[in-house]
C-alpha positions in Angstrom: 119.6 104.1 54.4 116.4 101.9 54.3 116.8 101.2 57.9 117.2 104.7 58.9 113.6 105.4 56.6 112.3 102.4 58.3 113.2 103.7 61.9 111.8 106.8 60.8 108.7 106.0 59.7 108.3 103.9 62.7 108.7 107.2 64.9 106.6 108.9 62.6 103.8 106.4 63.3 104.3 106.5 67.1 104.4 109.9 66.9 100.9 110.2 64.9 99.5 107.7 67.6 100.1 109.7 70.4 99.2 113.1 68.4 96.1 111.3 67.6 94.9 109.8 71.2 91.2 110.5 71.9 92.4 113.4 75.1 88.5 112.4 76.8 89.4 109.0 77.8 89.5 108.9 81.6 92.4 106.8 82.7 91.1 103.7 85.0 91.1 104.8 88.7 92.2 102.9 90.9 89.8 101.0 93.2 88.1 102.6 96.4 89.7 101.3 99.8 87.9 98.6 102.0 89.5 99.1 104.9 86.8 100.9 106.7 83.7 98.2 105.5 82.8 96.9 108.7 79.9 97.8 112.0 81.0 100.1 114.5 78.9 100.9 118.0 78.0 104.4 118.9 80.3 106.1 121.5 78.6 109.6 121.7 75.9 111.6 119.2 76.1 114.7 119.7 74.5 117.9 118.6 76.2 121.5 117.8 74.2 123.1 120.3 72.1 122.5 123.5 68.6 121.0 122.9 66.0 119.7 125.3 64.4 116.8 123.5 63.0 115.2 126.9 61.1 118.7 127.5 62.9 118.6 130.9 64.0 121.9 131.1 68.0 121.1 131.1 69.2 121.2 127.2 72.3 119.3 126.5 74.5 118.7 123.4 74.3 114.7 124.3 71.5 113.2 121.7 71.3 109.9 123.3 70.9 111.7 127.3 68.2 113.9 125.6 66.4 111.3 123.8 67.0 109.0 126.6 67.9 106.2 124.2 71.5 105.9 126.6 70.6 102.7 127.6 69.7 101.0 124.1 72.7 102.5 122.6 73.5 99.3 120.8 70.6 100.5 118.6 72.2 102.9 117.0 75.3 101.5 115.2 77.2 102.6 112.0 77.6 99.7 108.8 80.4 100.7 106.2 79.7 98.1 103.6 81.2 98.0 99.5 79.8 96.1 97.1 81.6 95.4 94.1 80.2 94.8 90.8 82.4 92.7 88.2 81.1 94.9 85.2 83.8 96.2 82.9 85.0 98.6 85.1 84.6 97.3 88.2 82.5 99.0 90.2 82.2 99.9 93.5 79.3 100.9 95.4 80.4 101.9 99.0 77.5 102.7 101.6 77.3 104.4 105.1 74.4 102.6 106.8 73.9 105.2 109.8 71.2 103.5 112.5 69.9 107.1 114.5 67.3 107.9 117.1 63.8 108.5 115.2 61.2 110.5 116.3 57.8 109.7 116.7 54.9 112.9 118.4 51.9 112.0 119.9 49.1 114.5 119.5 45.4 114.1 121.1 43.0 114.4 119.0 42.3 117.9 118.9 45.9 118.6 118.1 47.5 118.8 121.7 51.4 117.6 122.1 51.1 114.5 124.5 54.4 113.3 124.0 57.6 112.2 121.7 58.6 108.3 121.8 62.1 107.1 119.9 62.4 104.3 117.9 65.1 104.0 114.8 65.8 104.8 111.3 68.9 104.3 109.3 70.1 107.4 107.0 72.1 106.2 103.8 75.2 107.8 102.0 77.3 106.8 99.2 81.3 107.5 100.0 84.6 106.6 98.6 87.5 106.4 101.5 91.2 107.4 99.8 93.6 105.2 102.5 96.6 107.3 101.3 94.9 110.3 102.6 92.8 109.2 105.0 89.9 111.3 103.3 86.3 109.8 103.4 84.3 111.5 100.6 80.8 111.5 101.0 78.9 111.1 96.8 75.5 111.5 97.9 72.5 110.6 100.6 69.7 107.9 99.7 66.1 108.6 101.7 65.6 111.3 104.4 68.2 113.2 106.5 71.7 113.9 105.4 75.0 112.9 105.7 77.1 115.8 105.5 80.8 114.7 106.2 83.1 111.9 107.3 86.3 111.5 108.7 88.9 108.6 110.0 89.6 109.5 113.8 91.8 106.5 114.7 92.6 102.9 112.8 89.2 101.4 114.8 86.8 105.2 115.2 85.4 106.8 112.8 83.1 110.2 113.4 80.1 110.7 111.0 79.1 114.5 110.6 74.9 114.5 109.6 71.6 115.9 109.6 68.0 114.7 110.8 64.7 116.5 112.4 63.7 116.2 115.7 60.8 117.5 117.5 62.0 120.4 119.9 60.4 122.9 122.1 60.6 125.0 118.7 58.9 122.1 117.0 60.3 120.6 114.3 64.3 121.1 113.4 66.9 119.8 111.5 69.9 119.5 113.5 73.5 119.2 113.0 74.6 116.3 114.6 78.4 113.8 115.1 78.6 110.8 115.8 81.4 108.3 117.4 81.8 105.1 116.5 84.3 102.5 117.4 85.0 99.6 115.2 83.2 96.1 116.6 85.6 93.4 117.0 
């Protein structure tokens, strides 16, 4: 009889326990894959519709052809990089590093348009990439233009869906732009 008290009391306890768990603790989540951290070159950046950047008179969807930046293409590359933090939880701070065309007008001095020159500028995103399904989740952007969307096109290509102004025949616009990139070896 004083084991079966015992044995019940013991449930009873473990029972209270779990009646008594705090329901707002978040279980641990498991860490972020790395399997995407790496540098990828540009294939193609291309925008949703036909612009004429180059003022020549033949819009095209092709960024690089309109910016004429075809031939320095290795100037515009993609960085996936995590950083991990040994805090208690780990944490992991996972970054899109996203080297684009940048825009730089020329005006006289009286205002005229003389001309538009490219250089570079890196947009930056926070992400989390799920390897079971293949989802890249983008947390936020860091600094100017946008990074609107992500997604795993092959094991070694990734295509990065974002945002940033260029100076058009309509002056200045945001457009939506996709990018290719193909994992370096």
């Amino acid at each position: 009889m004083k084991k079966i008290k015992k044995n019940l009391l013991f449930v009873g306890m473990i029972a209270g326990c779990i009646a008594c768990r705090d329901n707002n603790v978040k279980p641990v989540e498991p860490p972020p894959s790395t399997s995407l951290d790496g540098m990828y070159d540009v294939i193609s950046i291309t925008c949703d519709y036909p612009v004429d950047l180059d003022r020549d008179g033949n819009p095209s969807v092709d960024l690089l052809a309109e910016t004429h930046e075809a031939d320095h293409a290795s100037r515009y590359y993609l960085e996936l990089n995590t950083e991990i933090y040994h805090w208690d939880p780990d944490y992991y701070d996972q970054r899109i590093f996203l080297w684009i065309p940048f825009t730089n007008v020329f005006h006289d001095d009286a205002g005229n348009f003389l001309e538009v020159k490219y250089g570079f500028t890196n947009l930056l995103a926070k992400y989390r990439y799920n390897e079971t399904t293949h989802q890249v989740t983008i947390l936020g952007n860091l600094g100017g233009g946008e990074v609107t969307g992500a997604q795993v096109i092959s094991d070694d290509s990734v295509e990065i869906y974002f945002t940033a102004s260029f100076f058009t025949r309509q002056g200045w616009e945001v457009l939506p732009l996709k990018g290719v990139y193909k994992r370096r070896p």
